[in-house]
DOPA-688938 format. One record per residue (C-alpha): x, y, z; residue in three letters; residue number from 0. Coordinates in nm, 2 decimals. Each point is the difference from the previous one (the first is absolute). Layout:
<rs>
[[X Y Z] "Ala" NUM]
...
</rs>
This chain:
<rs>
[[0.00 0.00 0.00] "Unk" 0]
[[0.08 0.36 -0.07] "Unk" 1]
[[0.18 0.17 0.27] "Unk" 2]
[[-0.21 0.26 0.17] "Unk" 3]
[[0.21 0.31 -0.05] "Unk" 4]
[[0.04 -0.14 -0.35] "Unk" 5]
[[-0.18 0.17 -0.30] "Unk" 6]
[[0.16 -0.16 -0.28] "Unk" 7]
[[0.06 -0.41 -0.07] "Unk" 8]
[[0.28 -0.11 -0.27] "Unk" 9]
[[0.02 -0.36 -0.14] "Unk" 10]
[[0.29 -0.17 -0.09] "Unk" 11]
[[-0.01 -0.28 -0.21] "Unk" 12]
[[0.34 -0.17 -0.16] "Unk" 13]
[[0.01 -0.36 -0.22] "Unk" 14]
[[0.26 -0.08 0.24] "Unk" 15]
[[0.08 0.02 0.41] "Unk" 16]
[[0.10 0.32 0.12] "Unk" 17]
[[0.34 -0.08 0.16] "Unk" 18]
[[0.01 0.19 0.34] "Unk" 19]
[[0.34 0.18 -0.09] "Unk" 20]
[[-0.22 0.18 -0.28] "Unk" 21]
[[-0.34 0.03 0.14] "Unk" 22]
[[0.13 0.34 0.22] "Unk" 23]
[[0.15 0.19 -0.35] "Unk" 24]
[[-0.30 -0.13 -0.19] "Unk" 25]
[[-0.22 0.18 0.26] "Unk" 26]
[[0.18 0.32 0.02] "Unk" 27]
[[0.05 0.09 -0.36] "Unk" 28]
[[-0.32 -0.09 -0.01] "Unk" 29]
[[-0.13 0.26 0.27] "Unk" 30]
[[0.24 0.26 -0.17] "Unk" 31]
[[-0.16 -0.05 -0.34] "Unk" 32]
[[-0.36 0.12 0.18] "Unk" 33]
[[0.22 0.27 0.15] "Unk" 34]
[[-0.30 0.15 0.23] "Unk" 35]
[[0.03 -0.23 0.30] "Unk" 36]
[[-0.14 0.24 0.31] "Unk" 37]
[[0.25 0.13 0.20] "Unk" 38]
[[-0.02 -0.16 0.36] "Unk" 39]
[[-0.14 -0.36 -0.10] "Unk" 40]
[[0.16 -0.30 -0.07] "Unk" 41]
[[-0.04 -0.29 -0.26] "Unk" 42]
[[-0.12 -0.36 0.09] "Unk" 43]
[[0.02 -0.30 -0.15] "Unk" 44]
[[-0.19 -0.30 0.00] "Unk" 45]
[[0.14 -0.31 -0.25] "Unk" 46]
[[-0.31 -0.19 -0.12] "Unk" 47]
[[0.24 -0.29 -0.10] "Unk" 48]
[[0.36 -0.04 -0.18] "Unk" 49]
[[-0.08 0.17 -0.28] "Unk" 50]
[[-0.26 0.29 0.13] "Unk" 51]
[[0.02 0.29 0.20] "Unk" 52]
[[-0.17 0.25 0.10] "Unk" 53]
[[0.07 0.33 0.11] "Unk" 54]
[[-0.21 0.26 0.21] "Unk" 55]
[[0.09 0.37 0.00] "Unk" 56]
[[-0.11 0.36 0.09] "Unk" 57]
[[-0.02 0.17 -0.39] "Unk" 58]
[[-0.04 0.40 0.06] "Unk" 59]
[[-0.22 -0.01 -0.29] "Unk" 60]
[[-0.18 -0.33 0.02] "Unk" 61]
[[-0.17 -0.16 -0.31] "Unk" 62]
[[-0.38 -0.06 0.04] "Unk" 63]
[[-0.07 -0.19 -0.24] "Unk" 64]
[[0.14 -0.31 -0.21] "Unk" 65]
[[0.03 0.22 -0.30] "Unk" 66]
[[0.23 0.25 0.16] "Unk" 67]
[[0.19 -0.29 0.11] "Unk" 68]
[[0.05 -0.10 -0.34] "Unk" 69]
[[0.07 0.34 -0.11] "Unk" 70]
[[0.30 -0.01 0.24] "Unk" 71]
[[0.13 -0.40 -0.08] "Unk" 72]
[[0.01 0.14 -0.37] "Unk" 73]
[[0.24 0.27 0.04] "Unk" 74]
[[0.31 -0.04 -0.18] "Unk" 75]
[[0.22 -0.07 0.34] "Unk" 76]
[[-0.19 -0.21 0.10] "Unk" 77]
[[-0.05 -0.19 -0.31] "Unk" 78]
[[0.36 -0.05 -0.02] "Unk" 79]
[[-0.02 -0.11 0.40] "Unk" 80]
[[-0.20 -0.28 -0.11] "Unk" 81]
[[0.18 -0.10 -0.31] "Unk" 82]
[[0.32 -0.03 0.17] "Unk" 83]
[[-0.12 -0.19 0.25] "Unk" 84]
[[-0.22 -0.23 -0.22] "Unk" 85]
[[-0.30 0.06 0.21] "Unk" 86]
[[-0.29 -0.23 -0.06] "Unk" 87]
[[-0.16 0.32 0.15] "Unk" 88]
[[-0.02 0.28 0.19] "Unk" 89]
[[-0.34 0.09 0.15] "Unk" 90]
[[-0.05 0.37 0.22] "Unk" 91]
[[-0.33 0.03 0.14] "Unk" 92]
[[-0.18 0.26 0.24] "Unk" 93]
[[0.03 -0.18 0.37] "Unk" 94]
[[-0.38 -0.03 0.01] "Unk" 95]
[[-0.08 -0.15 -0.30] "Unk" 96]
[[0.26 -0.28 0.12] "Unk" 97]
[[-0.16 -0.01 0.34] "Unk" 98]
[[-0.32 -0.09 -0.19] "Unk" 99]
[[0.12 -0.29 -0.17] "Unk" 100]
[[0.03 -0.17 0.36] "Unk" 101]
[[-0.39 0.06 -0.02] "Unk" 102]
[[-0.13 -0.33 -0.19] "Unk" 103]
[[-0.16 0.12 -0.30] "Unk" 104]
[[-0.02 -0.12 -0.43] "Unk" 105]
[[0.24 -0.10 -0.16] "Unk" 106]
[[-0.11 0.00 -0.44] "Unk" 107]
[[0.24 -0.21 -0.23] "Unk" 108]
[[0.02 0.02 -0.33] "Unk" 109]
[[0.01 -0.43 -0.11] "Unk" 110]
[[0.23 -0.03 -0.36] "Unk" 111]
[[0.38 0.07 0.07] "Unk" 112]
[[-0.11 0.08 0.40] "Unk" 113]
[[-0.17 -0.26 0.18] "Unk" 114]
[[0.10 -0.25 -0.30] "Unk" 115]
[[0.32 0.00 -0.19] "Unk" 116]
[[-0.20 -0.07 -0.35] "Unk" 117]
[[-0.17 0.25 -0.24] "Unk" 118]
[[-0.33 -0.23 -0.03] "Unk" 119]
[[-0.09 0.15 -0.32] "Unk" 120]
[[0.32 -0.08 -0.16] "Unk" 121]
[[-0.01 -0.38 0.07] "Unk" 122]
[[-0.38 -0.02 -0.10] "Unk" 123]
[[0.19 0.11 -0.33] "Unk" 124]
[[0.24 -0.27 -0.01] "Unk" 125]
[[-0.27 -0.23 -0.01] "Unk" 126]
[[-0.09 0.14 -0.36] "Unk" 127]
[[0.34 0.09 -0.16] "Unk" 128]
[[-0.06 0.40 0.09] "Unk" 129]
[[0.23 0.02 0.22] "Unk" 130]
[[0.20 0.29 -0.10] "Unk" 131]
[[-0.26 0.18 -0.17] "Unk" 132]
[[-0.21 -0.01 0.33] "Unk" 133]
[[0.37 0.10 0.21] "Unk" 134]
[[0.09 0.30 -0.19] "Unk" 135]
[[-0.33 0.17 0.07] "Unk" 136]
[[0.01 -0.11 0.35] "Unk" 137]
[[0.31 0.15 0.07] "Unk" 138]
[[-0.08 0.32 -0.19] "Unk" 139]
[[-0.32 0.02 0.18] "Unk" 140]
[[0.21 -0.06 0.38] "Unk" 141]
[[0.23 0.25 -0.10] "Unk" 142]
[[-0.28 0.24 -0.10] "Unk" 143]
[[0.10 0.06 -0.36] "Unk" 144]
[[-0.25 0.11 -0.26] "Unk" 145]
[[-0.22 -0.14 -0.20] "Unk" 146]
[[-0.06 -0.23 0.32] "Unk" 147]
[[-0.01 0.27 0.26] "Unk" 148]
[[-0.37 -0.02 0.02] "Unk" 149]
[[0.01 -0.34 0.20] "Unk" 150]
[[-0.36 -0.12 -0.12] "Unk" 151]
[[0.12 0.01 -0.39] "Unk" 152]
[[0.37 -0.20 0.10] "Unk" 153]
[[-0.23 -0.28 0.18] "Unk" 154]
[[-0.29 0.03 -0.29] "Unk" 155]
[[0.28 -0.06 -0.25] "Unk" 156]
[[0.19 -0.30 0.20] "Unk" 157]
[[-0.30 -0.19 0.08] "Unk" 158]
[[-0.12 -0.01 -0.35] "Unk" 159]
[[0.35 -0.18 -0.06] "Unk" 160]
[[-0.15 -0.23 0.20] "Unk" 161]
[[-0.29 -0.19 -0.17] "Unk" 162]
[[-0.01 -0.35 -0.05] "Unk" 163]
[[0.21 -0.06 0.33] "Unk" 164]
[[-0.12 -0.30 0.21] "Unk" 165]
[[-0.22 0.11 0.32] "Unk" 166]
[[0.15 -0.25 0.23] "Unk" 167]
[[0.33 0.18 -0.07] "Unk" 168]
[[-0.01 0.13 0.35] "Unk" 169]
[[0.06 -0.34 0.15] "Unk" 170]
[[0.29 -0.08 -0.20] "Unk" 171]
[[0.14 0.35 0.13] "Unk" 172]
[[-0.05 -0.01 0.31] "Unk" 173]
[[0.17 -0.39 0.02] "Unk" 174]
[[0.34 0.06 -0.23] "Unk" 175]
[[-0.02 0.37 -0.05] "Unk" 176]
[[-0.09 0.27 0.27] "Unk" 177]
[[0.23 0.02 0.28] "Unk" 178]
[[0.00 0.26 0.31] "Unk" 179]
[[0.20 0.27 0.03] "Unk" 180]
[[0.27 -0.06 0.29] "Unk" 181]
[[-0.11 0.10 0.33] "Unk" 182]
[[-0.41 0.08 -0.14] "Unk" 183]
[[-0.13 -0.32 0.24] "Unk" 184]
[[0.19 0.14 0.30] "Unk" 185]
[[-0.11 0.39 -0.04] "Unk" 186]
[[-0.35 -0.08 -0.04] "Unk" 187]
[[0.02 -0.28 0.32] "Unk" 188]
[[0.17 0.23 0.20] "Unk" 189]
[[-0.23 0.30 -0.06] "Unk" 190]
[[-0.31 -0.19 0.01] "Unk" 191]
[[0.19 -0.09 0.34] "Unk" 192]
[[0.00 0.32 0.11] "Unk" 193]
[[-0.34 0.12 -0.07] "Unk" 194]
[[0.01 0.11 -0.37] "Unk" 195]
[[-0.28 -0.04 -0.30] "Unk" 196]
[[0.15 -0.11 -0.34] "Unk" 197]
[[-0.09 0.04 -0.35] "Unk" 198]
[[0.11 -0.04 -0.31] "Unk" 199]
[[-0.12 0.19 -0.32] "Unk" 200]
[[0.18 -0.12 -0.34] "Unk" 201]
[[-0.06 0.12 -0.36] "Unk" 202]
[[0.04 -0.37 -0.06] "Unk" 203]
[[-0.29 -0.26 0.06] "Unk" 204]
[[-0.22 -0.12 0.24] "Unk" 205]
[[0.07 -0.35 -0.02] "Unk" 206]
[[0.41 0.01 0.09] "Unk" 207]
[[-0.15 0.32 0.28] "Unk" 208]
[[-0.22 -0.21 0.15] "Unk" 209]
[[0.25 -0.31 0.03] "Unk" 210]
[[0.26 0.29 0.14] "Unk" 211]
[[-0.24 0.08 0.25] "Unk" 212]
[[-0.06 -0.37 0.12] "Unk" 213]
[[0.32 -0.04 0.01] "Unk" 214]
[[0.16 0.28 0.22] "Unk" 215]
[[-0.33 0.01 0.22] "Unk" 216]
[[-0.07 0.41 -0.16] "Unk" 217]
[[-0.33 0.14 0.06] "Unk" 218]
[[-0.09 0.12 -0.33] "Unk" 219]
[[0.04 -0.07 -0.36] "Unk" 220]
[[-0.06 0.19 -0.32] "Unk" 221]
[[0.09 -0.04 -0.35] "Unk" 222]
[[-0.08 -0.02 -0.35] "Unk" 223]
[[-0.29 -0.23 -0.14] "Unk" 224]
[[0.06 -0.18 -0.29] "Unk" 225]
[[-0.29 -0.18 -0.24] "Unk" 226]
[[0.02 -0.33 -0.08] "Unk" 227]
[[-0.21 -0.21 -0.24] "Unk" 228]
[[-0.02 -0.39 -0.04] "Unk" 229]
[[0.27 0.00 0.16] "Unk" 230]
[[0.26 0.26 -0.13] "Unk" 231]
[[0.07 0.34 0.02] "Unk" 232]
[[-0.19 0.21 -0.24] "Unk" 233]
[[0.29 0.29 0.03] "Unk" 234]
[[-0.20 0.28 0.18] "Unk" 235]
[[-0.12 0.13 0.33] "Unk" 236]
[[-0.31 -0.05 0.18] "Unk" 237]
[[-0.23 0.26 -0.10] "Unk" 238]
[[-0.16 0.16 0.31] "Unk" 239]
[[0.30 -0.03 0.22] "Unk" 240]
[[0.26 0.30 0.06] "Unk" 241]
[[0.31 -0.03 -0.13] "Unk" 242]
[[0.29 0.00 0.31] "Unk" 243]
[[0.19 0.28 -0.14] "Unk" 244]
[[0.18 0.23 0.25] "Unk" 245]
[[-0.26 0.21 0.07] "Unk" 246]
[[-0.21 -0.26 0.04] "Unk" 247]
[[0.28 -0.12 0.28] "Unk" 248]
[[-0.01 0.30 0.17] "Unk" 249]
[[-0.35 0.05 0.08] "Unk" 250]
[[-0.06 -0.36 0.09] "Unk" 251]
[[0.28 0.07 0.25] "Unk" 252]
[[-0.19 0.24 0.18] "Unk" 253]
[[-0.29 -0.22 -0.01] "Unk" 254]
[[0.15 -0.22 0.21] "Unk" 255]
[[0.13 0.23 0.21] "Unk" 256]
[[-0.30 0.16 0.08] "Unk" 257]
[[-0.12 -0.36 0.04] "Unk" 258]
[[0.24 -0.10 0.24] "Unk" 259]
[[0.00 0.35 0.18] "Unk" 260]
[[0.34 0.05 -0.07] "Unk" 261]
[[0.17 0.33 -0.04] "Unk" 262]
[[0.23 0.11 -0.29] "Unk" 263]
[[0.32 0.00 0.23] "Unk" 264]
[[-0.05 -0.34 0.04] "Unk" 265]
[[-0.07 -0.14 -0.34] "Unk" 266]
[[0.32 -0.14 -0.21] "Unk" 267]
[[-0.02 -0.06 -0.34] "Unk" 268]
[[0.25 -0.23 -0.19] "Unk" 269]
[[0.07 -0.01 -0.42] "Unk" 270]
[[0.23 -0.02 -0.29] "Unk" 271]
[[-0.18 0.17 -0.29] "Unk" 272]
[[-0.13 0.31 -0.16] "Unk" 273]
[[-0.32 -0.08 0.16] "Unk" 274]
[[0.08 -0.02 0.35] "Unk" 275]
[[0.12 0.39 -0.01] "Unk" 276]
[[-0.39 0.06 0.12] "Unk" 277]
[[-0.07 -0.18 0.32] "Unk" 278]
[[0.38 0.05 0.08] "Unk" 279]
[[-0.10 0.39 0.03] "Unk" 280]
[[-0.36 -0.11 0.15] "Unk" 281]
[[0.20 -0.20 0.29] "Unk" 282]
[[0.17 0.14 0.33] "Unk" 283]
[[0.34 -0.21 -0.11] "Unk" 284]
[[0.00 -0.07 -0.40] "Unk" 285]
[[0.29 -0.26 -0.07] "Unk" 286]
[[0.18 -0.04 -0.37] "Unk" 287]
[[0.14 -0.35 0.06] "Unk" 288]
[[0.24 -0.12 -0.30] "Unk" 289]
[[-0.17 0.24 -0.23] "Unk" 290]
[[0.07 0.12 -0.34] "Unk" 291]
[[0.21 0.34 0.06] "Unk" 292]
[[-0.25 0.24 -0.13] "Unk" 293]
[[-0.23 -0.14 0.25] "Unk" 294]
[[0.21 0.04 0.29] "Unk" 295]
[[0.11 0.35 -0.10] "Unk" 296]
[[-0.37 0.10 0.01] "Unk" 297]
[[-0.08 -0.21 0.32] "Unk" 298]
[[-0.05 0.10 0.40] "Unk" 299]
[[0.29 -0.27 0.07] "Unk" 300]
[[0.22 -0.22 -0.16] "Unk" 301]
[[0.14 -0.34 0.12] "Unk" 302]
[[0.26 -0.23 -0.20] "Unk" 303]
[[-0.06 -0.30 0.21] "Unk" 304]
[[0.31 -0.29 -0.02] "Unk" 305]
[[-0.10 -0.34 0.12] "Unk" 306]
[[-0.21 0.07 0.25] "Unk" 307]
[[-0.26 0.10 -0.24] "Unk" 308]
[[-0.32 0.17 0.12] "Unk" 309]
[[0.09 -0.13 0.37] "Unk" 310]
[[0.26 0.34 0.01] "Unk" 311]
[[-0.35 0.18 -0.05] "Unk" 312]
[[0.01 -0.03 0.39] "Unk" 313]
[[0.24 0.17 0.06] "Unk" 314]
[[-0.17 0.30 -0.20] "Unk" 315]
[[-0.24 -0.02 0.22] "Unk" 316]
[[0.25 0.03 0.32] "Unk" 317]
[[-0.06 -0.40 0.09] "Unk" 318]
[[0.36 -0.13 0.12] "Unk" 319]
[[0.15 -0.36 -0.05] "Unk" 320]
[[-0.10 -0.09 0.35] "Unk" 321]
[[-0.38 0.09 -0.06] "Unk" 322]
[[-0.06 -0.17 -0.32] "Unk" 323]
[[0.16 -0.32 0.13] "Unk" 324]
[[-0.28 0.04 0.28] "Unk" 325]
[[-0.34 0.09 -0.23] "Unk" 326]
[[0.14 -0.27 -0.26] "Unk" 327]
[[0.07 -0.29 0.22] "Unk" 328]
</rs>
């Protein structure tokens, strides 16, 4: 937890243990960089596990929001800080947003290349020899490039790439195909653990969201409907059903929110694409995890996670090694 004089959290994150003969000068340059540290307070540390630390200080002028954050963990200093280092990241946040996070609250996740290491919509292709063709827009359309940065015209166009694939294609996935990302099963335990609702909301499909949710025990599920006739896919959407864009993302976010009574502060929303950018803003703590660059220059908070995969989303949220080990055992 945040110090009580403290107004001001910084994260530490490195691929690598922090040895202790370099954890002091990585701290120091660190508070130099910020350069406004309040004359008459001191800095504490609190290290969340080998490889994560975090640091509470006094700021003279204290960021309120995530997006000044970000304004000041883009500056050219402190760009270089992070290159240097090779920072899987480096997260500043207001001292009471980080309080709030101890607050059990929503966590959102995005489900392709986040909760699942698999673009779904790219395998369904393989299936039918489109692979590539179906690819190349879906990686246009993740790094928000026209003509696929309306998201509802990217998905209209790889879905009709799609006809004539098999509907029990979804078992066959989820047996030899779909894997998890690292460390998804043990967030989602350990916050459920603790007292948190779960959801995931995917521009993919219902059928691979609602196994996702079965699986990891989340409490909601949304995704794209697909038709099917005599058992194939006819190539198009299900007419009547919204299409889980990003907007759509962000106001079913709230939804639940308002649902669950939970307040912004306390809402954490988790993606990799173009159209996570929305409920990333909507959310208290909005986390680019392995995304494409233009997405993490645009969102709240980036993370580069290494092999602990979404499990160093913990840490983001101020959870040391000690306390996961307790809410996942």
């Amino acid at each position: 937890m945040a110090s009580p004089s403290a107004n001001t959290v910084a994260l530490i994150i490195t691929p690598q243990p922090i040895p202790a003969s370099e954890l002091s000068t990585l701290t120091t340059e660190l508070v130099d960089l910020l350069g406004n540290l309040q004359a008459g307070t001191s800095l504490t540390s609190r290290q969340l596990s080998p490889t994560a630390i975090e640091l509470h200080l006094t700021l003279q002028s204290c960021p309120s929001n995530l997006r000044e954050c970000k304004t000041l963990t883009d500056t050219t200093p402190l760009k270089k800080f992070q290159a240097q280092h090779n920072l899987s990241a480096l997260i500043i946040q207001p001292a009471t947003l980080h309080a709030a996070h101890r607050t059990p609250g929503l966590i959102v996740f995005d489900m392709d290349s986040t909760l699942i290491q698999q673009e779904v919509i790219d395998e369904l292709a393989r299936r039918v020899g489109k692979y590539d063709q179906v690819s190349a827009i879906t990686e246009a359309a993740m790094r928000g490039e026209a003509p696929y940065t309306d998201f509802a015209a990217s998905l209209r166009a790889r879905v009709g790439l799609l006809k004539g694939v098999p509907g029990d294609v979804w078992d066959g996935l989820k047996k030899d195909v779909i894997t998890f990302t690292p460390g998804a099963r043990e967030l989602v335990k350990g916050l459920r653990q603790a007292g948190w609702k779960s959801a995931v909301l995917s521009g993919g499909f219902m059928p691979l969201a609602e196994w996702v949710q079965a699986e990891l025990g989340l409490d909601f599920a949304l995704a794209n409907f697909l038709v099917e006739e005599e058992g194939l896919l006819t190539g198009e959407l299900l007419e009547g059903k919204a299409i889980v864009d990003g907007a759509m993302k962000a106001t079913v976010l709230n939804e639940l929110a308002a649902k669950w009574s939970v307040e912004k502060e306390s809402i954490v929303a988790v993606g990799d694409g173009s159209n996570d950018l929305l409920m990333m803003e909507e959310a208290g703590m909005g986390v680019a995890f392995n995304a494409k660059e233009k997405v993490q220059e645009r969102a709240p908070v980036r993370l580069n996670a290494g092999a602990g995969g979404l499990r160093e989303v913990f840490w983001v949220l101020g959870y040391s090694d000690d306390e996961i080990q307790e809410l996942t055992k």
